[in-house]
C-alpha positions in Angstrom: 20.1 -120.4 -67.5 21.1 -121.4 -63.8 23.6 -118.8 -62.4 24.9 -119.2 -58.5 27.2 -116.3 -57.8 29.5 -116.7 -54.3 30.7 -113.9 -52.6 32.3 -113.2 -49.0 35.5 -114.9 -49.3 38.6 -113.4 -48.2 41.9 -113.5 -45.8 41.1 -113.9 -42.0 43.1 -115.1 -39.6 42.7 -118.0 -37.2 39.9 -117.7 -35.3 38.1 -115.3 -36.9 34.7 -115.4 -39.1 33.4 -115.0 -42.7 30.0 -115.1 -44.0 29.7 -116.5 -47.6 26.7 -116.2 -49.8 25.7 -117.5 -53.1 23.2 -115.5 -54.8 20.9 -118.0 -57.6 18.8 -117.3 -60.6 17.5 -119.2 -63.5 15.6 -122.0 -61.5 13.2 -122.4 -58.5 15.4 -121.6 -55.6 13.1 -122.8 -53.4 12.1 -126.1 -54.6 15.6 -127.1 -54.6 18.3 -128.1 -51.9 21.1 -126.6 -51.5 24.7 -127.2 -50.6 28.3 -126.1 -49.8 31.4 -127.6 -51.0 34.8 -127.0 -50.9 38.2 -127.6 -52.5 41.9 -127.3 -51.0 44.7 -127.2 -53.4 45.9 -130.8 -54.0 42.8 -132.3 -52.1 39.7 -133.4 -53.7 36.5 -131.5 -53.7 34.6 -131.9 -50.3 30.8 -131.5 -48.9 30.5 -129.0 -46.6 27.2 -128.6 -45.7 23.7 -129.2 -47.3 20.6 -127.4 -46.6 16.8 -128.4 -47.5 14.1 -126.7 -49.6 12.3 -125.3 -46.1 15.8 -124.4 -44.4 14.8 -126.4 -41.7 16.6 -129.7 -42.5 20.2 -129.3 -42.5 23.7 -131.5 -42.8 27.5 -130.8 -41.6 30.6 -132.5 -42.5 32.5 -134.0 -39.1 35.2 -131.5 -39.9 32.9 -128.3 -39.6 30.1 -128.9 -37.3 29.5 -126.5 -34.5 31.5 -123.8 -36.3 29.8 -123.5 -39.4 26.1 -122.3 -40.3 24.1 -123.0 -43.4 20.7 -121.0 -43.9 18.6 -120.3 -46.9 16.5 -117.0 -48.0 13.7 -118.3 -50.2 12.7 -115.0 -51.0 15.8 -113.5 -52.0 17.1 -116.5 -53.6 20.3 -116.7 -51.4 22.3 -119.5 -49.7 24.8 -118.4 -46.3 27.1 -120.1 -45.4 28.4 -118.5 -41.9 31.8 -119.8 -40.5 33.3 -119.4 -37.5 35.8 -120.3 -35.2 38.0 -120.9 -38.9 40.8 -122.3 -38.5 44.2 -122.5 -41.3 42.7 -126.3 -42.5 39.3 -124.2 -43.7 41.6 -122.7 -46.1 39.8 -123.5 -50.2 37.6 -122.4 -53.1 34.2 -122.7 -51.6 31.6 -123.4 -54.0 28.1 -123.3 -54.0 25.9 -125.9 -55.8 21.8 -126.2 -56.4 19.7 -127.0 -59.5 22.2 -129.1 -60.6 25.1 -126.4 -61.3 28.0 -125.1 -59.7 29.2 -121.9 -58.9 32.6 -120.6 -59.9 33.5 -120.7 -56.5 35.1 -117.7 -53.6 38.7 -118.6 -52.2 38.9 -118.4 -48.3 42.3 -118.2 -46.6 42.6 -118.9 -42.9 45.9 -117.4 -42.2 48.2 -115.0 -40.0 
């Protein structure tokens, strides 16, 4: 069955970085886009950032665009998600979705 696995969350503080991944199996990775969500407590659940089948074509939400990075390894059937710059708003469950499942999510707290 489909299984996306996030990892890389954790406590940083303002400014600093975190690289998320989400590690698939049980579909083709690579004929499938890809995509970044998250969800703050209280708020609804909220693109992030989408990525094509090729890794060339990408997407950012207002909110993270010029801090955040999406990329794509075909070959190891893994999704990145690098973020920068974070700031205490990033704070969420960042979850991973592709071949029409979700991952259970990684929490990410922006905080000092």
């Amino acid at each position: 069955q489909v299984q996306l696995v996030e990892s890389g969350g954790g406590l940083v503080q303002p400014g600093g970085s975190l690289r998320l991944s989400c590690a698939a199996s049980g579909f083709a990775f690579s004929s499938h886009g890809m995509s970044w969500y998250r969800q703050a407590p209280g708020k609804e659940r909220e693109l992030v950032a989408v990525i094509n089948t090729f890794g060339v074509g990408t997407y950012y939400a207002d909110s993270v665009k010029g801090r955040f990075t999406i990329s794509r390894d075909n070959a190891k059937k893994t999704m990145y998600l690098q973020m920068n710059s974070l700031k205490p708003e990033d704070t969420a469950v960042y979850y991973c979705r592709g071949g029409n499942s979700w991952g259970q999510g990684t929490q990410v707290t922006i905080s000092s």
